[in-house]
N, C-alpha and C positions, 0 to 999 in steps of 0.2 A: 302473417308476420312479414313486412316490407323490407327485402335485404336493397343493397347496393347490384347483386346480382342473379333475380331472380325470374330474370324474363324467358327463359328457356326453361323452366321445371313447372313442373304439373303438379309436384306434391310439397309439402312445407318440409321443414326439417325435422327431423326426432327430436323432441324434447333433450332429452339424455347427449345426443348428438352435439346439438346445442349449446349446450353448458360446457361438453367437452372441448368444444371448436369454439368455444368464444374469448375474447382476450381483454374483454371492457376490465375483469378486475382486477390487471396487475396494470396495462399500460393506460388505465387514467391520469397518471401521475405522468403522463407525455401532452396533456390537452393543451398546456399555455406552449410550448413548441409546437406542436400541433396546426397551433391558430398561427401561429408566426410564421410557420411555411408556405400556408394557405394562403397569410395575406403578401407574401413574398410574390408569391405563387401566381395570384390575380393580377397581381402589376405584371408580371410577367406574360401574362396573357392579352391584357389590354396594352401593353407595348406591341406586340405581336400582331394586333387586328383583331382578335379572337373574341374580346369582351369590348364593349362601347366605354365610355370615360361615365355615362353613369351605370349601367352594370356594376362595374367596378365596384366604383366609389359604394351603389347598395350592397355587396359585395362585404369591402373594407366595413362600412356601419354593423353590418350582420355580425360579425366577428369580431368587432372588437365586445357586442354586446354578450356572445357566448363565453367571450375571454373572462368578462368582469363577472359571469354570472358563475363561471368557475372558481374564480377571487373570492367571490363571496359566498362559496360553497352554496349558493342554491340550484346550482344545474342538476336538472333531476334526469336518471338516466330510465331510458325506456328498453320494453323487453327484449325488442329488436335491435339495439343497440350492440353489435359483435363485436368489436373495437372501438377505439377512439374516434379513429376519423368515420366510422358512422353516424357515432354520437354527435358528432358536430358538423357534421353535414346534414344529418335530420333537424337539429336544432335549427343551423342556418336555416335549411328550407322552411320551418313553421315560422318563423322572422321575417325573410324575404321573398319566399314564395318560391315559382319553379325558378327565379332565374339563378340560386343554390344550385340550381344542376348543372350550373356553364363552369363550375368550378375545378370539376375532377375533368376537364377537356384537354386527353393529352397523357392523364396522370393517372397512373395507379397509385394499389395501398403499398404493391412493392417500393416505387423509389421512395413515396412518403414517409414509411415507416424506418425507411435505412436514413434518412432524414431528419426524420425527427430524433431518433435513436441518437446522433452524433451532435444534433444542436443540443439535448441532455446532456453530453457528456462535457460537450465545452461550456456548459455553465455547470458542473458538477466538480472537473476534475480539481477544478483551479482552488476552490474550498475546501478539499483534501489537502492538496499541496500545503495549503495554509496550517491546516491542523499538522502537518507532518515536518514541519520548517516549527513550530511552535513546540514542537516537541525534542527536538534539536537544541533549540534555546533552552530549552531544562536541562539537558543534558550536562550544555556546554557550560551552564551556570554552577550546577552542581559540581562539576568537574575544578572549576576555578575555586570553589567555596572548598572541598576537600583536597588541595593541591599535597600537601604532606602527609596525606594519610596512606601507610603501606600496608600490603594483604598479599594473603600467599596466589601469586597465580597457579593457573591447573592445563596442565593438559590431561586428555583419558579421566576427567575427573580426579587425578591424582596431584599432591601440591610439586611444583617444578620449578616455578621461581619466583622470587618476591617485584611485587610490582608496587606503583602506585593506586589507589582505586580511581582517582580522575583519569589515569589512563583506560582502565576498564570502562568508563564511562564515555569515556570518546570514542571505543572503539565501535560502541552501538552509534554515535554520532555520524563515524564515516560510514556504514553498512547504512543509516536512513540518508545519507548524501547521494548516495548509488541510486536507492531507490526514488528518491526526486528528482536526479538526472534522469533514470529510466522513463519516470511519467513524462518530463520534457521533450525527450525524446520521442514519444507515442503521439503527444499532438499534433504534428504534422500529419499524421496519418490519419487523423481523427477529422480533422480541419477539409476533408475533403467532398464536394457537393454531389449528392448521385441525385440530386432533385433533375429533372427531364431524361433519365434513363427511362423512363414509362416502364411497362411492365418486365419487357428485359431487351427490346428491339431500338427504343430509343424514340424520341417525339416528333412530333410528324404537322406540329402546328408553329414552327419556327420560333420554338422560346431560345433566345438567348440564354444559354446555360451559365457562360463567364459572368454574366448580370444579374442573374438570378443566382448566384454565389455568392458572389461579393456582395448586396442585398442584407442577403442571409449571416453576412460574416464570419465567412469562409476564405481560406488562403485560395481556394482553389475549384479545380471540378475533377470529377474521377472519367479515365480514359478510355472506359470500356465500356458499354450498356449493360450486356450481358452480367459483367461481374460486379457492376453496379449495386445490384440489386442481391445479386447473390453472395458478395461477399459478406465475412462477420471477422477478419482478422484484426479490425482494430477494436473489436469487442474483445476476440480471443487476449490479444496485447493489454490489455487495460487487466482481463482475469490473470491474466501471468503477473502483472506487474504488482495488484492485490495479494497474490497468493506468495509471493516473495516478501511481500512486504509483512505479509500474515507470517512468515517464518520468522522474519526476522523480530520482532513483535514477541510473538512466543519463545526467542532464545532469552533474549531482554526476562521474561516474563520466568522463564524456567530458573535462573541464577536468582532472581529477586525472593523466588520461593523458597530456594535451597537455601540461599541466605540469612532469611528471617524465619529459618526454622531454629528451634532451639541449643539444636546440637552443633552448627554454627554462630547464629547471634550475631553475626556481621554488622546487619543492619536490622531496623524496626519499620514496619508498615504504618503511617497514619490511622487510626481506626477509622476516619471516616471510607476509606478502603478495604476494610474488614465486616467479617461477618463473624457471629458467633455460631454455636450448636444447642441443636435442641434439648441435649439433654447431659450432657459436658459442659458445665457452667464457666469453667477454667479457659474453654478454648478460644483462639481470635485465629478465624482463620483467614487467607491472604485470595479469599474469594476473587478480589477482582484480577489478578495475576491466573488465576486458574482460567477462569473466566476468556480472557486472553490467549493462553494458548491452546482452549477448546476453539476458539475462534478458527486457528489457522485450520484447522482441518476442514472447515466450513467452506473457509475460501480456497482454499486447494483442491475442495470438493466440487465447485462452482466453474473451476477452471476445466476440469475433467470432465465436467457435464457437454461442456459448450467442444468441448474437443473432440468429442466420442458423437455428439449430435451432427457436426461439419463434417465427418470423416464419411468418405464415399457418395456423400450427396451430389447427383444428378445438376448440370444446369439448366436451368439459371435457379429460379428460385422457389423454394419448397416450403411446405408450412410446417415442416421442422424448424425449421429456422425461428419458429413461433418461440420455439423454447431458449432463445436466447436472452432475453428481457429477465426472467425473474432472476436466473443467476445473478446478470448481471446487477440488477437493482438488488441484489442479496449483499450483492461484496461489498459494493458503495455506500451502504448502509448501513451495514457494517465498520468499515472502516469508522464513517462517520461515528461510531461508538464508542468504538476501540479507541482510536488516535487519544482523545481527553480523557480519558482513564489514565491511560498509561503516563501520559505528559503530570495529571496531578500524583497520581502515584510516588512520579519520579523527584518533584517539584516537594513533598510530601515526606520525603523518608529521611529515616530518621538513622545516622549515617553510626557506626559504634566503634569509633579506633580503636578503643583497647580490648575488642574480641576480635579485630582482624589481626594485632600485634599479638596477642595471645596464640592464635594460630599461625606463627612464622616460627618453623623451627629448622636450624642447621641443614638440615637436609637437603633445603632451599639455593642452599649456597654452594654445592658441589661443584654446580660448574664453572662457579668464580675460584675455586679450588684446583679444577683442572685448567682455567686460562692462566692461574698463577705459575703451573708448572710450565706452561707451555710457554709462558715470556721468560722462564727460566732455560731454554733450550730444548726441552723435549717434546717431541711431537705429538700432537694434539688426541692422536688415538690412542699414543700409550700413558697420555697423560688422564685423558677418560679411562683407563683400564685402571691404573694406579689408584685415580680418587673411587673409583669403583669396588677397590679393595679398601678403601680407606672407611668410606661409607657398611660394607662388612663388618669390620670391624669395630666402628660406631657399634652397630647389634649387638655382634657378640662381646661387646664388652660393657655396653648396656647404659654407656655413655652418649652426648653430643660429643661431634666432631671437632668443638675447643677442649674437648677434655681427655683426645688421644694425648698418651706421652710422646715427645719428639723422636724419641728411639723408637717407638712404633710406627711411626710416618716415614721414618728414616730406612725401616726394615723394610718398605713398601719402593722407596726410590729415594734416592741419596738427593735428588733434586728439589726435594721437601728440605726447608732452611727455619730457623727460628721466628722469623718473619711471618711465615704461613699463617697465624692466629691472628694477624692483622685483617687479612681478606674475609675471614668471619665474620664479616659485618652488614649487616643488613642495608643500611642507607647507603653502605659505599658499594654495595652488589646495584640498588639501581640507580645509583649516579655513574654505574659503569658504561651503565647502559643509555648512552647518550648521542648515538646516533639518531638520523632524520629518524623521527616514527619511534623512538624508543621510550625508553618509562625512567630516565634521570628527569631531572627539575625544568632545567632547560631545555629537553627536550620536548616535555607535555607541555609545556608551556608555549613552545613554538607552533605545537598543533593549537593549542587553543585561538594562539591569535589566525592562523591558519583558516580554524572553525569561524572564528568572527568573520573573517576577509570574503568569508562563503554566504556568512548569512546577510551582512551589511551589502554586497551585491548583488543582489537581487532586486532587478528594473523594477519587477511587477506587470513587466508587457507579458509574460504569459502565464505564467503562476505567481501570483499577486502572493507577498508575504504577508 
């Protein structure tokens, strides 16, 4: 079996070994990068003196012909093939002969493969983005489309105060806002070239590193050989920024199930979103939400992998690190999933005002009860303690809180006036609430054009909408 480095051993490898130590079948899906740093990579060397102007250029032919024969899925992979960049350095050489071997002069699979890792990401991330900004726009439309629709909010799962549901809808809007600033934020770091770090010492045939980046279309070049090769942090950034984005995803996902269960009714799932049961004829269940928040744990799980694999590792670079790629190409993958599920989900439901107005009961309104007292001069805590017996009372007298008699409110605090049954009111509870970020008419309304000002700006120079 022919490796890349096999001129010091006397014995082949273990079969068993082999397959354990070989990486041809997750990082295929790196061959068209691959070929692009190589041919980066050649000019870079015939700039240098290194290869002749036709080397090269047999070189460039060699590679663009492995490139297409990847396109056209007939590259056939051989036994010896450990990796990618064997696969297509054995290839070249059967195409152009030995002078395939002037290609790796200078270069390891270390900086390649940190290489090609990051030229995937910057033709990957920016198609997320896309899916992730597209799912915003549901959000934001949905939001517009149900403007007057009110629902009990919750904290602790318990109902606490009546909202809008376009404010609820926005509020998943600005948590995927965070996470697309976050991704923005990771590409700079991404964007950076470890190609002539060599194996961790640095290259020693005078490649122009700045050239051979920019080339590559890269912001930059990484500043250290050493940690070149060895680092994974902007692998690690991209699992983090997944595995948040996988939470937030599954909270989305956990309310939409709570909702369109019976016992609320909120809302209705599309069936093309549902699944039934095998043997429950009756049931639609909200599979693809489930679906979704078994997700996050995958991607949170991916993140841990790569965190516990970096931790303690020796420099420079170690073939743990090997185990960075399938997390990674798990989450990305994922995402890619996830993201159009949820967006038609969202684009999809079928919204039920009169079972979220059904669920709005007095209770809700307590603390437009206690701000009532307290614009009446009493202080806010004893005006909480007051509607706090008021609420008691409600119970033990097995009424709502428009149907204490006023001499019972009155028994409570003399600052309770005939008036008080006014603030009972639900639309005027959240048109109270009308500060920046609050849930009155004009103020969701101000987030929304807010949401549009966010989404209508976006250049497209680095996360293409």
């Amino acid at each position: 079996m022919s490796t890349l480095w096999g001129g010091r051993f006397q014995e082949p490898a273990d079969d068993l070994f082999w397959r354990f130590h070989a990486s041809i079948g997750f990082d295929i899906r790196l061959a068209q990068v691959d070929i692009r740093g190589s041919q980066a990579y050649a000019r870079a060397l015939q700039s240098a003196g290194v290869l002749t102007a036709e080397e090269a250029q047999q070189i460039q032919t060699g590679l663009e012909q492995v490139a297409a024969e990847f396109a056209a899925n007939t590259f056939t992979l051989a036994t010896s093939d450990e990796d990618i960049h064997t696969a297509v350095e054995r290839r070249l050489h059967e195409l152009i002969g030995p002078v395939a071997g002037k290609l790796h002069t200078g270069r390891s699979r270390n900086d390649q493969i940190a290489t090609d890792v990051r030229l995937w990401l910057m033709e990957e991330l920016p198609a997320l983005a896309a899916l992730l900004r597209a799912l915003q726009q549901a959000l934001a439309a949905r939001a517009e489309d149900e403007i007057d629709v009110l629902m009990p909010g919750y904290t602790h799962l318990q109902p606490a105060q009546p909202l809008r549901f376009s404010h609820w809808m926005l509020a998943y809007f600005w948590m995927l806002q965070r996470d697309r600033e976050r991704l923005q934020d990771a590409l700079p770091r991404v964007r950076e070239c470890p190609l002539g770090a060599g194996a961790l010492a640095g290259n020693a045939y005078g490649i122009d590193r700045e050239a051979l980046a920019k080339d590559l279309g890269f912001e930059g070049v990484t500043h250290n050989s050493i940690e070149s090769v060895a680092d994974r942090d902007y692998i690690l950034e991209v699992l983090a920024w997944a595995a948040i984005l996988g939470g937030h995803l599954s909270r989305l996902a956990e309310d939409l199930v709570l909702w369109s269960s019976s016992e609320f009714g909120f809302v209705r799932l599309a069936e093309r979103y549902t699944t039934g049961s095998s043997i429950m004829p009756q049931k639609r269940n909200p599979d693809s939400l489930e679906l979704v928040r078994g997700k996050a744990g995958r991607l949170t799980g991916n993140l841990v992998t790569l965190l516990t694999v970096t931790k303690g590792l020796p420099m420079s670079y170690d073939t743990d690190l090997q185990e960075d790629k399938e997390p990674l190409f798990d989450s990305l993958d994922t995402l890619a999933q996830v993201l159009p599920v949820v967006t038609g989900v969202v684009a999809t439901l079928q919204v039920v005002p009169e079972r979220m107005r059904a669920a709005l009961n007095e209770g809700l309104l307590a603390t437009d009860l206690a701000d009532y007292l307290t614009r009446r001069g009493l202080p806010f805590r004893q005006a909480h303690h007051a509607v706090g017996q008021a609420v008691l009372k409600s119970e033990q007298l097995g009424v709502p809180l428009s149907q204490i008699p006023l001499e019972e409110y009155q028994a409570i605090s003399p600052c309770f006036g005939l008036d008080l049954y006014t603030v009972l009111d639900y639309q005027a509870s959240v048109e109270a609430r009308n500060s920046l970020g609050g849930t009155s008419r004009a103020a969701v309304l101000e987030q929304l054009r807010a949401a549009r000002r966010v989404l209508e700006s976006d250049t497209g120079d680095d996360l293409p909408a």
